[in-house]
GULUM-921748 format. One record per residue (C-alpha): y negated, x, z. Coordinates in steps of 0.2 Angstrom, whole numbers, plus 2048, in hexadecimal, padded with zeros to 3 digits. Each point is the difference from the previous one (the first is absolute). Example, Ala and Ser with C-alpha at 12.3 -4.5 7.8 and 13.67 -1.06 7.14 Angstrom:
BEGIN
81683E827/7EF8067FD/
This chain:
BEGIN
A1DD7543D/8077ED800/8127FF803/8077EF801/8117FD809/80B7F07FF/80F80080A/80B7F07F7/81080C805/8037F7812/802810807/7F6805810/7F78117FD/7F280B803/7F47FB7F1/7F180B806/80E80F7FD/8007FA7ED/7EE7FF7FD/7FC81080A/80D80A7F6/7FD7FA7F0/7EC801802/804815808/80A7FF7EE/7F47FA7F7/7F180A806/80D8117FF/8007FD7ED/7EE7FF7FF/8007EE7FB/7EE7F7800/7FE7F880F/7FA7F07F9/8127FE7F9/8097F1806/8157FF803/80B7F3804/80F7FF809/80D7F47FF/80F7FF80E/80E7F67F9/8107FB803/8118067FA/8027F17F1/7ED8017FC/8028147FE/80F7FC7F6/7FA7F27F4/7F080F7FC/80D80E7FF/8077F57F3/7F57F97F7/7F380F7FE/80C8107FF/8107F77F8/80B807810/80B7F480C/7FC7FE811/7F280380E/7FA813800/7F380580D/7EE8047F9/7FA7FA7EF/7EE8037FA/7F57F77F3/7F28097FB/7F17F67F8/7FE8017ED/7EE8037FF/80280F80D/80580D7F4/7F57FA7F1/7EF804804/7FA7F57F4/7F67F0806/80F7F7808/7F980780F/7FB812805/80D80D7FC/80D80980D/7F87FA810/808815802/7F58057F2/7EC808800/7F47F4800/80C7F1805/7F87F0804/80B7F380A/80F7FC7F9/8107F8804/81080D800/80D7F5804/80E7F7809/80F80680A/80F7F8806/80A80480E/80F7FA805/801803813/8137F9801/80380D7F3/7F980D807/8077FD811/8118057FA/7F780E7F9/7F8805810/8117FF80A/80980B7F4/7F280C802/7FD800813/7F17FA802/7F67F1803/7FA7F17F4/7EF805801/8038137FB/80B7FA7F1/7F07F47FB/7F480E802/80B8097F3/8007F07F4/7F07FC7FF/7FA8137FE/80E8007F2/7F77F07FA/7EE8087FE/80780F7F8/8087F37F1/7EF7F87FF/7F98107FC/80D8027F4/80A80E807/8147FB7FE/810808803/80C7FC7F0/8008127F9/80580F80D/7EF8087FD/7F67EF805/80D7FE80F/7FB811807/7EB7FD7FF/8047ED806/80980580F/7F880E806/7F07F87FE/8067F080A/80980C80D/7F0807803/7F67F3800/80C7F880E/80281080B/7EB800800/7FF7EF805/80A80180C/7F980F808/7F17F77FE/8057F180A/80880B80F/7EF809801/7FA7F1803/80C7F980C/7FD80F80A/7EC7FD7FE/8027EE809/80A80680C/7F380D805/7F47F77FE/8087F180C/80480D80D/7EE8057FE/7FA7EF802/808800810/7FD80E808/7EF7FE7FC/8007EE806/806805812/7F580F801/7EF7F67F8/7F58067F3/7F580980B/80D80A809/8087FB811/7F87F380C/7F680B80E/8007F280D/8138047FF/7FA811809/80A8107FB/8117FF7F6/
C-alpha cells in the first residue's frame, strides 16, 4: 500500500504517525493493498483557500479529503474500489490536514498533536471510502467506526512499544551474559 505524505504545513511532526495510522486504517477496511493515498499537511491559508473553494465554507477546517473520480466507477478509468473484489491498483485519494488547525483541536481536547492527526487522517480514509457523517445515522457508523479504528491502533502501537522495549532489555541481558551462556574462564558466579 503506497501512501505519500507532503508536509507544505511548516509544522514539525511525526509523519511516520500518519502513514502508519492511515495504512492500520486502510488495511482495517479491507482496502487492496496495491492502493495508493496521498497526504497533504497544509498550512492554515492553504486549508482555508480549499475549504473555500471546494465546500463553499469560510475558513481553514482540519481534514478534508479528495477521493479519486475513477475509484468508484469500476469502469476502465482505472480498476474499481481499490476496497472492492478483485481490485487491481488504484488511486483512492488525497487528504488534507491542517496541522495548525488541528493543534487547537488537540489542546482543547487534551492530548497531543500527533493523536489529534492520527484521528484526521483515519476520519480522512473513512471519507474516501465514502462513509460521511451529514445525517445522525451516517454520524453514528462514521464515528464508531473511526473510534475504533483509532483505539485498535493505538493498542497496536503500545504493543509494540512494549515489544522494543523487551526486546532492547533482551538484547542486553543477552549481550553481557553471551549467546552461549556465561564465560567459564570467569570460574563460578
Amino acid at each position: 500500500m503506497g501512501i505519500e505524505v507532503a508536509n507544505e504545513s511548516g509544522t514539525a511532526l511525526d509523519e511516520a504517525t500518519v502513514v502508519a495510522v492511515a495504512r492500520f486504517a486502510l488495511e482495517r477496511m479491507g482496502v487492496s493493498p496495491l492502493a495508493e493515498l496521498s497526504v497533504l499537511l497544509v498550512d492554515l491559508d492553504v486549508m482555508a483557500d480549499l475549504h473555500e473553494r471546494w465546500m463553499d465554507l469560510p475558513g481553514p477546517t482540519d481534514v478534508m479529503a479528495f477521493p479519486m473520480d475513477e475509484v468508484g466507477d469500476g469502469g476502465a478509468t482505472g480498476g474499481g474500489r481499490p476496497d472492492g473484489a478483485g481490485a487491481g491498483p488504484a488511486l483512492l485519494g488525497d487528504i488534507v490536514l491542517c496541522p495548525p488547525f488541528a493543534a487547537d483541536a488537540a489542546a482543547a481536547a487534551g492530548h497531543s498533536l500527533d493523536d489529534e492527526l492520527a484521528l484526521l487522517a483515519v476520519h480522512g480514509v473513512l471519507h474516501l471510502l465514502g462513509y460521511d457523517h451529514a445525517e445522525q445515522a451516517e454520524e453514528r457508523e462514521m464515528f464508531s467506526l473511526q473510534d475504533g479504528i483509532l483505539a485498535d491502533f493505538l493498542a497496536a502501537s503500545r504493543a509494540a512499544r512494549r515489544r522494543a522495549v523487551q526486546r532492547d532489555a533482551d538484547t542486553r541481558l543477552l549481550g553481557s551474559v553471551g549467546l552461549d551462556g556465561p564465560d567459564p574462564s570467569r570460574g563460578p558466579g
